[in-house]
MDTraj code that builds the backbone (N, CA, C; nanometers):
import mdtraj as md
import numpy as np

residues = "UNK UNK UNK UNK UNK UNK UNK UNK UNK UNK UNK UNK UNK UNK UNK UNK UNK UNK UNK UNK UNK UNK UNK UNK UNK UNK UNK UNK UNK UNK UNK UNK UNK UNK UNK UNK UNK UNK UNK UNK UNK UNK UNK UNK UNK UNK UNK UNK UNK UNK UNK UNK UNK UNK UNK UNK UNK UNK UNK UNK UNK UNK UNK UNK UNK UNK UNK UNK UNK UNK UNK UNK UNK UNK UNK UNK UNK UNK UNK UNK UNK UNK UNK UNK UNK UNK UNK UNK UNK UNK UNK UNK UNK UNK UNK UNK UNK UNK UNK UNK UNK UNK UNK UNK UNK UNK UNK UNK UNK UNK UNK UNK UNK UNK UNK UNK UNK UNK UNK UNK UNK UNK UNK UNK UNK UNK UNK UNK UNK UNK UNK UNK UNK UNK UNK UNK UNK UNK UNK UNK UNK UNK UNK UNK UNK UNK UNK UNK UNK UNK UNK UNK UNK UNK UNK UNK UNK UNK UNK UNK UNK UNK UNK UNK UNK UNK UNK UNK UNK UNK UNK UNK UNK UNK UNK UNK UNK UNK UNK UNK UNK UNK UNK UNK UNK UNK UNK UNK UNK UNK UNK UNK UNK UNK UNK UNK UNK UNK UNK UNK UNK UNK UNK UNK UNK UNK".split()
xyz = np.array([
    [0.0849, -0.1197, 0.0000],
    [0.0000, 0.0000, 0.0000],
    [0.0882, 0.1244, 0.0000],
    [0.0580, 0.2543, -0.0880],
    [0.1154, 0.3114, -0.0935],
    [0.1155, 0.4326, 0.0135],
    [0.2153, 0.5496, 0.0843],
    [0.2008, 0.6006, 0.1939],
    [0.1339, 0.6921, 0.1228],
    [0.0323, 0.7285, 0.1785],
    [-0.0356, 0.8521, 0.2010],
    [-0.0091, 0.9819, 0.2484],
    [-0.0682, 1.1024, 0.1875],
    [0.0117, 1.2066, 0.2232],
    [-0.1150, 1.3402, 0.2366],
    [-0.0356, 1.4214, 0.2779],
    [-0.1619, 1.5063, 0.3232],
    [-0.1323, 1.6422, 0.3602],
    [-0.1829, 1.7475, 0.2774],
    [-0.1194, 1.8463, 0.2527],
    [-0.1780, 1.9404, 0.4005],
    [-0.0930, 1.9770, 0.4447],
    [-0.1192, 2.0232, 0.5717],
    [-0.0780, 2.1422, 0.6032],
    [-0.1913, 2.3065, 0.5937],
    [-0.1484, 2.4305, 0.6091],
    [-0.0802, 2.4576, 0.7395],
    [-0.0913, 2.3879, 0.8866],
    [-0.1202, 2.4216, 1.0254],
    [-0.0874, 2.3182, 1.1009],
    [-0.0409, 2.3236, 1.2172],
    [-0.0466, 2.2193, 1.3422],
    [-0.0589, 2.3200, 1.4432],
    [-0.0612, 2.2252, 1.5640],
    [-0.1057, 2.3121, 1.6661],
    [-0.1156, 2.1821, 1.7923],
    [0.0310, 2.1637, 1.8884],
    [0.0676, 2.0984, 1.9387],
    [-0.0327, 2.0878, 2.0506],
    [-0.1220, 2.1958, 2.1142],
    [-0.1812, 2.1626, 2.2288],
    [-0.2961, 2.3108, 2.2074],
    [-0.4361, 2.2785, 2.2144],
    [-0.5184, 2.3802, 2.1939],
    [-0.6341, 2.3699, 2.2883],
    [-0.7024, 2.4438, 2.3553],
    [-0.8381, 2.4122, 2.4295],
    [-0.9443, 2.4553, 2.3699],
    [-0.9357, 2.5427, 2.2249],
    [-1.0052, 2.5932, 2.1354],
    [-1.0896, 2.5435, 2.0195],
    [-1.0505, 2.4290, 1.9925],
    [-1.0592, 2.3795, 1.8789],
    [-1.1421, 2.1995, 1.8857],
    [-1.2370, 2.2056, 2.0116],
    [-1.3222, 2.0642, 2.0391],
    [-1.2838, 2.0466, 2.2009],
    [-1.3909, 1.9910, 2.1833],
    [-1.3577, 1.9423, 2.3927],
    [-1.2318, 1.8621, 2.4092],
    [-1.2179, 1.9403, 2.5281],
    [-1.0906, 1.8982, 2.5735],
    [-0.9618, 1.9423, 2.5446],
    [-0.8328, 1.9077, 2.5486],
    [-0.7371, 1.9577, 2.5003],
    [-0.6698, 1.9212, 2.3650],
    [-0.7032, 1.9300, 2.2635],
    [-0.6583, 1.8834, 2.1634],
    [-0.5588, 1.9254, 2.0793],
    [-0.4705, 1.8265, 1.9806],
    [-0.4022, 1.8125, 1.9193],
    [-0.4581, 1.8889, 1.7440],
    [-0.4402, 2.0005, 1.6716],
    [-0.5206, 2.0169, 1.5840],
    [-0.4105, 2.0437, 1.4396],
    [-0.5196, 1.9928, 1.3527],
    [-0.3849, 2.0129, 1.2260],
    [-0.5301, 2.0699, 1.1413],
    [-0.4808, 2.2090, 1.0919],
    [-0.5446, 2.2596, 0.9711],
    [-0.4799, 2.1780, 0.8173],
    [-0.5657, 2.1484, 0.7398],
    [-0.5290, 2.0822, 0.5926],
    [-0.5300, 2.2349, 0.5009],
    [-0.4627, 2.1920, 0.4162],
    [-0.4465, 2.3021, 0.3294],
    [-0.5316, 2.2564, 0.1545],
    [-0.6270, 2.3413, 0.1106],
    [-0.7374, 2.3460, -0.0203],
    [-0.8372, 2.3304, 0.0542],
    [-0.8813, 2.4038, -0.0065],
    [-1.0780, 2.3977, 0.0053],
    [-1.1462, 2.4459, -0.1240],
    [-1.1969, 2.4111, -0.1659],
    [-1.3097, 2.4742, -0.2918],
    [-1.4422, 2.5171, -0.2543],
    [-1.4678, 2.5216, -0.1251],
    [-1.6064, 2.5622, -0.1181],
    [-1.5935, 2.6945, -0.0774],
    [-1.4676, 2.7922, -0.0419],
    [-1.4450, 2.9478, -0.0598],
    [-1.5660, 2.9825, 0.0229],
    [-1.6009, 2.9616, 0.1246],
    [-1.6703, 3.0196, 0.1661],
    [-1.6843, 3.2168, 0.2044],
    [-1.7496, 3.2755, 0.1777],
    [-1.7315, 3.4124, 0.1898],
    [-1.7175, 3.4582, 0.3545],
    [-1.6224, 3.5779, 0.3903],
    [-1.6075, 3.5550, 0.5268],
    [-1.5217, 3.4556, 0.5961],
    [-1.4767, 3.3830, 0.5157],
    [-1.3867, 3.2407, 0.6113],
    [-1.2872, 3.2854, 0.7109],
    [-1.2748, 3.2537, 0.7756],
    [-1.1266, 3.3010, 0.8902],
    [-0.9932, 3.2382, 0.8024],
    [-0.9707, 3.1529, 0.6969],
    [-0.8760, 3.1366, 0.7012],
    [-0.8442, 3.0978, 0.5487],
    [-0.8773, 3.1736, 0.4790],
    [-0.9007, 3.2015, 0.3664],
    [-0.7440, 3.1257, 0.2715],
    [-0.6552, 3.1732, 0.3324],
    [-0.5443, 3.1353, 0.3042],
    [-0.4849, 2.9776, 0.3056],
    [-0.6098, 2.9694, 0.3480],
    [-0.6119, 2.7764, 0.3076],
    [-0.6581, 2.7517, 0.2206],
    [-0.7247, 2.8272, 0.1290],
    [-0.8033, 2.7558, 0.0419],
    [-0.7114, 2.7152, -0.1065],
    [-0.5958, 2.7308, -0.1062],
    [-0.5019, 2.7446, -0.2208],
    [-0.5032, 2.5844, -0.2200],
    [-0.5283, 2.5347, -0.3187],
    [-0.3939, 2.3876, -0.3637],
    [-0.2303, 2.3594, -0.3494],
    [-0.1933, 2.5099, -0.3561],
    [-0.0574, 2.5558, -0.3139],
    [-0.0071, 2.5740, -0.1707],
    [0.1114, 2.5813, -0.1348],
    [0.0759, 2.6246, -0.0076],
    [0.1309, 2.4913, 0.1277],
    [0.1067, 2.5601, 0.2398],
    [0.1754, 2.4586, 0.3393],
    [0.2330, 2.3700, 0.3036],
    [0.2865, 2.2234, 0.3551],
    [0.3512, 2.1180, 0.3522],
    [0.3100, 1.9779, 0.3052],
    [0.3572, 1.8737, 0.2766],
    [0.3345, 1.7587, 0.2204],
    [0.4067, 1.6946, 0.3494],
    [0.2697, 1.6275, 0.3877],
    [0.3357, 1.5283, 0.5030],
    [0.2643, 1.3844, 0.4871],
    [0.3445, 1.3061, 0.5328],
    [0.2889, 1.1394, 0.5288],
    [0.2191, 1.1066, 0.6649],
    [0.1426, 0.9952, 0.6754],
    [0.0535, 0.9494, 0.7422],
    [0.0778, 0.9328, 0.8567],
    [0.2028, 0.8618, 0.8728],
    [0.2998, 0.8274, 0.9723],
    [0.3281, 0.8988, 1.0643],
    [0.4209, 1.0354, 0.9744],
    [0.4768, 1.1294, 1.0389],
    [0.3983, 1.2249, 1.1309],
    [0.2589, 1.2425, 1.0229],
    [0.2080, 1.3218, 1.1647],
    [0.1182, 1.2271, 1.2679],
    [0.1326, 1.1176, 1.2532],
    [0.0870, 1.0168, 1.3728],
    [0.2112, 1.0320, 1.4821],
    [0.3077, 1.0129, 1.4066],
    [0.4328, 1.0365, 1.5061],
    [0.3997, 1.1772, 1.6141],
    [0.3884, 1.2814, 1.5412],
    [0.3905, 1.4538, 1.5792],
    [0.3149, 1.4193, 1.6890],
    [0.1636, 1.3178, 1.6679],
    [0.0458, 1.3816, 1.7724],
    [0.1219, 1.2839, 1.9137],
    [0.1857, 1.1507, 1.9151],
    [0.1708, 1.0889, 1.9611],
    [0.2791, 1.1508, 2.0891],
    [0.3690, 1.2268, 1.9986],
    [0.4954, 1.2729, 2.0681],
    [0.4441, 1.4164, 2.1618],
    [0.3115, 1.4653, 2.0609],
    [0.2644, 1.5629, 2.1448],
    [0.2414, 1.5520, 2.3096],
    [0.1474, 1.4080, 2.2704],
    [0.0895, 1.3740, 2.4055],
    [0.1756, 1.3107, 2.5332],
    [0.2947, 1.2716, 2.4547],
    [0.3449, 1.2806, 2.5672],
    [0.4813, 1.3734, 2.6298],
    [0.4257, 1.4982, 2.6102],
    [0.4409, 1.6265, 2.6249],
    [0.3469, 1.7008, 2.7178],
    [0.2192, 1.6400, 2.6811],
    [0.1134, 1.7072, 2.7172],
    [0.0021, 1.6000, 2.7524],
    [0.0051, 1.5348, 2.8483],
    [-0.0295, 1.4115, 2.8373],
    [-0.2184, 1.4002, 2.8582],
    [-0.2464, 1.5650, 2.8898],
    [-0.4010, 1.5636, 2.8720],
    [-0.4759, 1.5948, 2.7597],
    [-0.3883, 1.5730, 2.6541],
    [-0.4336, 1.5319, 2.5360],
    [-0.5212, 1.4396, 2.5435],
    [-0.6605, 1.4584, 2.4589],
    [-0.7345, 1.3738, 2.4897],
    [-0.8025, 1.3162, 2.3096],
    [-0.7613, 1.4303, 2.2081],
    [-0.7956, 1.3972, 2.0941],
    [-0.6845, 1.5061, 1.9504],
    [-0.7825, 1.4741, 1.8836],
    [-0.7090, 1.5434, 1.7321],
    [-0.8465, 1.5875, 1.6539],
    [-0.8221, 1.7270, 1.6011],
    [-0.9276, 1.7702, 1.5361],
    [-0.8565, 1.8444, 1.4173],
    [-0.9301, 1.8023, 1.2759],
    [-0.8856, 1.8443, 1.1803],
    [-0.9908, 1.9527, 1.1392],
    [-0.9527, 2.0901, 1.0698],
    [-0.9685, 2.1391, 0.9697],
    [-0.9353, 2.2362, 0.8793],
    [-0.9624, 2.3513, 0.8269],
    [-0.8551, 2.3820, 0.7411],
    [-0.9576, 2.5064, 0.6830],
    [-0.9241, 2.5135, 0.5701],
    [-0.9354, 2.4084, 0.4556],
    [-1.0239, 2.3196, 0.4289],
    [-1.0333, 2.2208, 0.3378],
    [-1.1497, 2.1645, 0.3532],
    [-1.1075, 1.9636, 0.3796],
    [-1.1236, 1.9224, 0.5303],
    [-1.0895, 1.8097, 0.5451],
    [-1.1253, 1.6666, 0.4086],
    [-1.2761, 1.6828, 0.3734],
    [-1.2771, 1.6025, 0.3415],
    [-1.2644, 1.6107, 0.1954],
    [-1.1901, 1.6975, 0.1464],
    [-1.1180, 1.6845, 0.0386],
    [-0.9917, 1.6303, 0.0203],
    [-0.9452, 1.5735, 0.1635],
    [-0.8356, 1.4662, 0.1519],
    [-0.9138, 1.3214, 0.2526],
    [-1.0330, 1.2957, 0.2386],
    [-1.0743, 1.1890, 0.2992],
    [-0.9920, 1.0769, 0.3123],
    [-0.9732, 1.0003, 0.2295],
    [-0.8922, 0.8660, 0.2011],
    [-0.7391, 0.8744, 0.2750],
    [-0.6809, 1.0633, 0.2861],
    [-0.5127, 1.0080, 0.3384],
    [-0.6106, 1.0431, 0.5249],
    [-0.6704, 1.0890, 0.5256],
    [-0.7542, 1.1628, 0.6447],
    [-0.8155, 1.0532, 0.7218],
    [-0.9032, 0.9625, 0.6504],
    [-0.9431, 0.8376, 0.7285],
    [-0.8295, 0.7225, 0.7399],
    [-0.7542, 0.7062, 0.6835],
    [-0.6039, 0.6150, 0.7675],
    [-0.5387, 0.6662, 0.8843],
    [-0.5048, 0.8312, 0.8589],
    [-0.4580, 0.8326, 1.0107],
    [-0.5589, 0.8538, 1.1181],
    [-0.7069, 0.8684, 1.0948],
    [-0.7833, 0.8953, 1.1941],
    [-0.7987, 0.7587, 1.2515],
    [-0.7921, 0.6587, 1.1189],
    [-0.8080, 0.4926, 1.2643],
    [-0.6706, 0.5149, 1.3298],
    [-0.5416, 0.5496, 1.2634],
    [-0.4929, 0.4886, 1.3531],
    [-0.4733, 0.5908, 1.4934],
    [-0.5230, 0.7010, 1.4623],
    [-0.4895, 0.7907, 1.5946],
    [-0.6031, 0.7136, 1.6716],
    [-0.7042, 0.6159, 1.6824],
    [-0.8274, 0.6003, 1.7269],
    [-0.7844, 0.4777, 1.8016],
    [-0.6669, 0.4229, 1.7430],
    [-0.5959, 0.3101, 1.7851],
    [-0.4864, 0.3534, 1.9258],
    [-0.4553, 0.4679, 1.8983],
    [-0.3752, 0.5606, 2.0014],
    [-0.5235, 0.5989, 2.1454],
    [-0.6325, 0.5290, 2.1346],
    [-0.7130, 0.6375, 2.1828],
    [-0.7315, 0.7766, 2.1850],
    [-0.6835, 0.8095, 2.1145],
    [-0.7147, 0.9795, 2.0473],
    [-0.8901, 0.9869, 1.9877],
    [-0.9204, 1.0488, 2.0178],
    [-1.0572, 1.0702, 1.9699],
    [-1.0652, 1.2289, 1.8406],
    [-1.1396, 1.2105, 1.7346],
    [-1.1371, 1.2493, 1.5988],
    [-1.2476, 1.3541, 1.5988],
    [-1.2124, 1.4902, 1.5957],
    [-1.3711, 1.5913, 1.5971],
    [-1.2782, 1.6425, 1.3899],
    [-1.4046, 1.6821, 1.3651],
    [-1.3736, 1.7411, 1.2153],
    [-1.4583, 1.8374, 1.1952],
    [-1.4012, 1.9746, 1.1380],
    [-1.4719, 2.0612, 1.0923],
    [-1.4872, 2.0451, 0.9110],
    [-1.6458, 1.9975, 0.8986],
    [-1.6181, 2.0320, 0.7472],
    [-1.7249, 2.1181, 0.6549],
    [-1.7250, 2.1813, 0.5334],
    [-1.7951, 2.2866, 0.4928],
    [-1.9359, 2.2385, 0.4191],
    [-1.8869, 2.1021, 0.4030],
    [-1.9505, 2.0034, 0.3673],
    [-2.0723, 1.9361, 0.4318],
    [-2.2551, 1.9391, 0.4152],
    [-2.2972, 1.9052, 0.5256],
    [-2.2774, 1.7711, 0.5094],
    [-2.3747, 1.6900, 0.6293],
    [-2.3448, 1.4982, 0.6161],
    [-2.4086, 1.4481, 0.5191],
    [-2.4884, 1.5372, 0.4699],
    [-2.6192, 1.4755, 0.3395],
    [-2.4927, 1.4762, 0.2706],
    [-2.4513, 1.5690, 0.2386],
    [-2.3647, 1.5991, 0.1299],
    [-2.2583, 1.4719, 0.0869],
    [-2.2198, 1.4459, 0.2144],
    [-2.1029, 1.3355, 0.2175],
    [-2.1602, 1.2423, 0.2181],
    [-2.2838, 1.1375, 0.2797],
    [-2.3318, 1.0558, 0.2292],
    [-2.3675, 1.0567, 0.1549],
    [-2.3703, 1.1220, 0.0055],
    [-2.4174, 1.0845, -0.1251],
    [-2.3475, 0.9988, -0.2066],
    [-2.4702, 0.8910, -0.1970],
    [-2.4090, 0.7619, -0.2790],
    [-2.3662, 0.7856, -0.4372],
    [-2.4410, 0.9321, -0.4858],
    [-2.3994, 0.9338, -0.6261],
    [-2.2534, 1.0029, -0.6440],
    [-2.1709, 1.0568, -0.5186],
    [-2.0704, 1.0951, -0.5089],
    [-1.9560, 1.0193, -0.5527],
    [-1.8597, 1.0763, -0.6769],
    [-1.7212, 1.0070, -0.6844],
    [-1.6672, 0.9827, -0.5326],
    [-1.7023, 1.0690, -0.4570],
    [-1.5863, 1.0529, -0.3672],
    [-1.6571, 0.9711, -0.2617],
    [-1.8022, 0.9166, -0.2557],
    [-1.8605, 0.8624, -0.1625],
    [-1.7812, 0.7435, -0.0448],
    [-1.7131, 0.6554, -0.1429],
    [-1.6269, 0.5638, -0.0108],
    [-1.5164, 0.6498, 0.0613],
    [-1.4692, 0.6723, 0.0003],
    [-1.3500, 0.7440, 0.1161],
    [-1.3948, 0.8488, 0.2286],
    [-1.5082, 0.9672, 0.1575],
    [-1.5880, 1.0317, 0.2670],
    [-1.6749, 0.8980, 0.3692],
    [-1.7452, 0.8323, 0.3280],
    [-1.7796, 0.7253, 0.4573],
    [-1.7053, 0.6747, 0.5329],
    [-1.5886, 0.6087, 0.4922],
    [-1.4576, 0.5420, 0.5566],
    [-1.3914, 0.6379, 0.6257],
    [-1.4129, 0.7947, 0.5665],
    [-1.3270, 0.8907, 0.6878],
    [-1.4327, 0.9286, 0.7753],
    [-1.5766, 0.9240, 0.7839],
    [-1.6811, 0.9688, 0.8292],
    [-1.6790, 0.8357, 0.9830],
    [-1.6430, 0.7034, 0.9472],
    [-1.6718, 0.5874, 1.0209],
    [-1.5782, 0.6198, 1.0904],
    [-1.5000, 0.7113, 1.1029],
    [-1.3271, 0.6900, 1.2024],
    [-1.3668, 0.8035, 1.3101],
    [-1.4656, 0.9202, 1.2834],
    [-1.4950, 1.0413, 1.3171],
    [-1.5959, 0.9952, 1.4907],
    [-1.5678, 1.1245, 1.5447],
    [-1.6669, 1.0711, 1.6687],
    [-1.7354, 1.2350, 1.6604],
    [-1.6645, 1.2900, 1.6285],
    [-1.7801, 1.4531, 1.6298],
    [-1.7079, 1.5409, 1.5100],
    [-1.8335, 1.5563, 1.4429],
    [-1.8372, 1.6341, 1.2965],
    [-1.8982, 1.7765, 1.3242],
    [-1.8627, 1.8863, 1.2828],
    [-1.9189, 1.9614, 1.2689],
    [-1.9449, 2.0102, 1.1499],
    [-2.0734, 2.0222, 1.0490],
    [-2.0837, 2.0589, 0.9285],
    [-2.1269, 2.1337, 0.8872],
    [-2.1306, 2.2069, 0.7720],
    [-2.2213, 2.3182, 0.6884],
    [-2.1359, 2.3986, 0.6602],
    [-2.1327, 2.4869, 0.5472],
    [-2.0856, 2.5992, 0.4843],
    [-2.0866, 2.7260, 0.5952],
    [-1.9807, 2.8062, 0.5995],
    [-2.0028, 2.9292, 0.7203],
    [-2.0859, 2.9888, 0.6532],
    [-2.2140, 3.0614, 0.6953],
    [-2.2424, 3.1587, 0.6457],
    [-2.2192, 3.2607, 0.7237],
    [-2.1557, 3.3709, 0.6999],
    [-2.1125, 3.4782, 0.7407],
    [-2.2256, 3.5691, 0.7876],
    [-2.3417, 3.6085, 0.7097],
    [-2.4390, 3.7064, 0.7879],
    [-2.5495, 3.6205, 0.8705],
    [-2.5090, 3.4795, 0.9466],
    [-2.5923, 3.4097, 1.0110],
    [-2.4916, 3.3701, 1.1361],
    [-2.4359, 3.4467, 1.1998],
    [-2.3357, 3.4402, 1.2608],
    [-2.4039, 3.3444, 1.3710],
    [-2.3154, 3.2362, 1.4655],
    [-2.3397, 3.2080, 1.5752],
    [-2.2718, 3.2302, 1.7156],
    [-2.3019, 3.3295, 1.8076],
    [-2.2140, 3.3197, 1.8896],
    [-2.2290, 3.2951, 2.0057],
    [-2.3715, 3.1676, 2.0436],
    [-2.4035, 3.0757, 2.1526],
    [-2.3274, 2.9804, 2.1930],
    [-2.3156, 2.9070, 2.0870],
    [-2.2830, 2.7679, 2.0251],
    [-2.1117, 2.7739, 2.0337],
    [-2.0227, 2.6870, 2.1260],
    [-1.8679, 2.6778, 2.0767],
    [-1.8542, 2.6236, 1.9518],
    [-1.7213, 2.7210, 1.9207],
    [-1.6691, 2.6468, 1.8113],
    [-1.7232, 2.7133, 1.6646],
    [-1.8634, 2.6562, 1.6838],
    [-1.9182, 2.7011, 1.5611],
    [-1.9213, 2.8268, 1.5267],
    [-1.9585, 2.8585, 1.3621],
    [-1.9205, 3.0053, 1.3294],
    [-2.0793, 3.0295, 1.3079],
    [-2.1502, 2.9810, 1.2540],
    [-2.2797, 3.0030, 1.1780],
    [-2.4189, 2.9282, 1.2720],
    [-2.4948, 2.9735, 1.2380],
    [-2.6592, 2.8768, 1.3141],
    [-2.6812, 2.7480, 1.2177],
    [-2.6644, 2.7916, 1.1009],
    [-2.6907, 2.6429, 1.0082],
    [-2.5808, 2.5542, 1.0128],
    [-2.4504, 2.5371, 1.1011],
    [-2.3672, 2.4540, 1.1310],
    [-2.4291, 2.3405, 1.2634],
    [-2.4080, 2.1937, 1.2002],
    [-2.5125, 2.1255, 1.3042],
    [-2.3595, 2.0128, 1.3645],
    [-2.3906, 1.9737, 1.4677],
    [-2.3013, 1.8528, 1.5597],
    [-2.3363, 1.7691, 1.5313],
    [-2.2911, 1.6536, 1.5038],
    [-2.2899, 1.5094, 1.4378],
    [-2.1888, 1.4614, 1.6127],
    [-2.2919, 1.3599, 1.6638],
    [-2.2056, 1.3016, 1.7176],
    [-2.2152, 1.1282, 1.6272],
    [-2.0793, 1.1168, 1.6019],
    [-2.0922, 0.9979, 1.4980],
    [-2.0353, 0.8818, 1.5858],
    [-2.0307, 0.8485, 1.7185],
    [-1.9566, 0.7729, 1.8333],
    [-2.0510, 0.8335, 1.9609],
    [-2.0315, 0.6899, 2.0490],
    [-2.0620, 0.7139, 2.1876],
    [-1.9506, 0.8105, 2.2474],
    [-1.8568, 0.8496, 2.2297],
    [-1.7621, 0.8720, 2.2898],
    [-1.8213, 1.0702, 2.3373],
    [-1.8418, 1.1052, 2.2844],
    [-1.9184, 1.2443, 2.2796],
    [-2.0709, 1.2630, 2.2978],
    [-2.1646, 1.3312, 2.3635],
    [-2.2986, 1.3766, 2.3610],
    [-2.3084, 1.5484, 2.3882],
    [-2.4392, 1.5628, 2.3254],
    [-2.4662, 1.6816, 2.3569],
    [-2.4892, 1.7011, 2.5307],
    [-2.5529, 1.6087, 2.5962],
    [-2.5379, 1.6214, 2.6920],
    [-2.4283, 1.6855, 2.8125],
    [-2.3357, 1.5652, 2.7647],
    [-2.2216, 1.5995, 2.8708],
    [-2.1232, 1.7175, 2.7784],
    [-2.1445, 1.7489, 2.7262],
    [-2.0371, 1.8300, 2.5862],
    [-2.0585, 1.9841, 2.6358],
    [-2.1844, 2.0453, 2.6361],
    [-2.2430, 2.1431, 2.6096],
    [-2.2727, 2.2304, 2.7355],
    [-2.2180, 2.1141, 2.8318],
    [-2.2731, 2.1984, 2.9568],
    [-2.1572, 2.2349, 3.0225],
    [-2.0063, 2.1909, 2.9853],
    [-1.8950, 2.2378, 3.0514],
    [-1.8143, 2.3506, 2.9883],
    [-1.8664, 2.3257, 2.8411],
    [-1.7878, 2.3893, 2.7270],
    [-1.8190, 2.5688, 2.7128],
    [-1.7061, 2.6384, 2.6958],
    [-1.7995, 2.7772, 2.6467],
    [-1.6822, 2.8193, 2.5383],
    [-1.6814, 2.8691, 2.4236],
    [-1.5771, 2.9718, 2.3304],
    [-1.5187, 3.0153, 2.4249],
    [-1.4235, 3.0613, 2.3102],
    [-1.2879, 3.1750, 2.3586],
    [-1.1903, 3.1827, 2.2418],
    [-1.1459, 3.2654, 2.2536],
    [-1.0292, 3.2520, 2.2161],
    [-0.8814, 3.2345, 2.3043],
    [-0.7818, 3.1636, 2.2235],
    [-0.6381, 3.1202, 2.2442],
    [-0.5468, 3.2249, 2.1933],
    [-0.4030, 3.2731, 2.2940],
    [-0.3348, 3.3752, 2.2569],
    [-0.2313, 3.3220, 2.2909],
    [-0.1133, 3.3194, 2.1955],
    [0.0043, 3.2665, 2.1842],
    [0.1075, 3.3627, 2.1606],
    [0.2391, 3.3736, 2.2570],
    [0.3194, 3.4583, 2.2100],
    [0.4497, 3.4084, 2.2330],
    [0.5179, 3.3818, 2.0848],
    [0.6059, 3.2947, 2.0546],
    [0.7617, 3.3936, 2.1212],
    [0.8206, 3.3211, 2.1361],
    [0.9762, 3.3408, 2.1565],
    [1.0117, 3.4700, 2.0539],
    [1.0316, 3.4636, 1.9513],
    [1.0460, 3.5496, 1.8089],
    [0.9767, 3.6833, 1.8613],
    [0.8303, 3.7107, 1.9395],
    [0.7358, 3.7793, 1.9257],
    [0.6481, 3.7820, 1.8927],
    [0.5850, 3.6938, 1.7911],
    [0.5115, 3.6672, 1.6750],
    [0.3773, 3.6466, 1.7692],
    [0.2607, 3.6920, 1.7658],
    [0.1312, 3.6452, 1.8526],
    [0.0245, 3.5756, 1.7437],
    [0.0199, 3.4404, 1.8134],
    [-0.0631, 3.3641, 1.7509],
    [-0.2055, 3.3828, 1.8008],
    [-0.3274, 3.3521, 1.7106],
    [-0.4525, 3.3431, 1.8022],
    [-0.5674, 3.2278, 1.7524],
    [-0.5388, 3.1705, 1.8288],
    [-0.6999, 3.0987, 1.7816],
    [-0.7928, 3.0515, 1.8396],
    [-0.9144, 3.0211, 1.7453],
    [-1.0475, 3.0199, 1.8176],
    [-1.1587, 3.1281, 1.6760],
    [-1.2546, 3.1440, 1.8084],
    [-1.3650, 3.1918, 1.7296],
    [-1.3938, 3.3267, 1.8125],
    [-1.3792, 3.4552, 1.7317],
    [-1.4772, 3.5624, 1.7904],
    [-1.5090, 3.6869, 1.6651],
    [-1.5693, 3.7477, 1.6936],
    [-1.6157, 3.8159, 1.5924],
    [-1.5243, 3.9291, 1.5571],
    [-1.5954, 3.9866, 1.4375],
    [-1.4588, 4.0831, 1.3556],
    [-1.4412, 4.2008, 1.4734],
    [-1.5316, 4.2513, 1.5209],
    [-1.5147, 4.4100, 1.6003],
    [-1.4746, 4.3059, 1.7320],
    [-1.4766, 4.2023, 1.7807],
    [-1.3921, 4.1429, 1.9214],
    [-1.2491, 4.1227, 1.9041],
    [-1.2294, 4.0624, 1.7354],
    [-1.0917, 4.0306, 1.7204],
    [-0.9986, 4.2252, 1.7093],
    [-1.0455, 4.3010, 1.6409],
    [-1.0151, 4.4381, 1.6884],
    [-0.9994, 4.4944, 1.7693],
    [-1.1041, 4.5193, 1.9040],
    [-1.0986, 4.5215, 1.9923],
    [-0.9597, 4.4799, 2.0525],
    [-0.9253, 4.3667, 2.0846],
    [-0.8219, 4.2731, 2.1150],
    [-0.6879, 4.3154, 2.0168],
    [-0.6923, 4.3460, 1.9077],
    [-0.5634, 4.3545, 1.8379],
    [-0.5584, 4.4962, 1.9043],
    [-0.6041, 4.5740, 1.9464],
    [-0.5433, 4.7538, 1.9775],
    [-0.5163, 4.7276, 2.1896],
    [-0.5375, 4.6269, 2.1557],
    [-0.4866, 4.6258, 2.3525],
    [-0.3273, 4.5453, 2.3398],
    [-0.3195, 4.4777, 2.2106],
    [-0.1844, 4.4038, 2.2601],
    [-0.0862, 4.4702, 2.2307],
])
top = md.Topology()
chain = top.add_chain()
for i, resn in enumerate(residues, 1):
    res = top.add_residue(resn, chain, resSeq=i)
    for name in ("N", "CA", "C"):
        top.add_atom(name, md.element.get_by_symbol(name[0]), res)
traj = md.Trajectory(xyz[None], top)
């Protein structure tokens, strides 16, 4: 079998931003669904970030965690995940094999990806079967959500696709935020979810 590879804009060794718990997160690099408004627009190129194998970033998360040993999962998105389904669902079993648990942001809803008339239908199911929490739908930008973690939009819905997650226990500990990182160099990283006049706000205080 041949190694798989997976073009990857982002990592992000330890995050509390990006799915319950403390997670391990790798943005993918392409998307075609351009959503208007996207936070990260600069993923959407075919060009761009790195070419990494299956392995290697199994290696990255595994080495993360034990760094950070309350690592509790890995959440991909980007970009658009399941436009690399097939290299995306190999390392999600095997991070699942690590007990790592799999959240995915995609632009894509689940109708969408279960469509049997889809070229890409097996590999989106086979990466869909590895998943324990999906979050789906296109952002829409003038339907903002800012109840809901995580999510950007109201028409973005939670897929819990595993026992391992419920709305129940999920929803009642969890609240947004944003993450502020300030590297050695200087360089201030941020991530998470908040709105354009909050992220302003915040850029004239630092």
């Amino acid at each position: 079998m041949p190694i798989r590879e997976i073009a990857v804009a982002a990592t992000r060794e330890r995050s509390m931003r990006e799915g319950p718990g403390i997670r391990y997160v790798i943005w993918v690099q392409g998307c075609s669904l351009k959503c208007k408004g996207c936070f990260n627009p600069h993923f959407w190129s075919q060009h761009g970030g790195s070419t990494r194998d299956v392995d290697s970033l199994l290696q990255d998360t595994i080495a993360a965690r034990i760094k950070f040993p309350e690592i509790e999962g890995v959440t991909f998105l980007g970009g658009e995940p399941f436009e690399q389904a097939e290299s995306l669902a190999e390392l999600s079993k095997k991070l699942r094999q690590q007990n790592f648990s799999i959240m995915v942001f995609s632009g894509y809803t689940l109708a969408e990806l279960k469509d049997e008339k889809s070229s890409e239908y097996k590999s989106r199911l086979d990466f869909l079967n590895s998943i324990d929490l999906l979050v789906d739908g296109r952002y829409q930008q003038d339907n903002l959500d800012i109840d809901r973690p995580w999510v950007g939009s109201k028409n973005q819905e939670f897929h819990f696709l595993s026992e391992r997650y419920s709305s129940e226990t999920l929803f009642n500990s969890t609240k947004d935020g944003l993450e502020i990182t300030v590297l050695n160099s200087g360089e201030v990283k941020i991530n998470g979810w908040a709105t354009d006049s909050q992220l302003e706000n915040l850029l004239e205080k630092l």
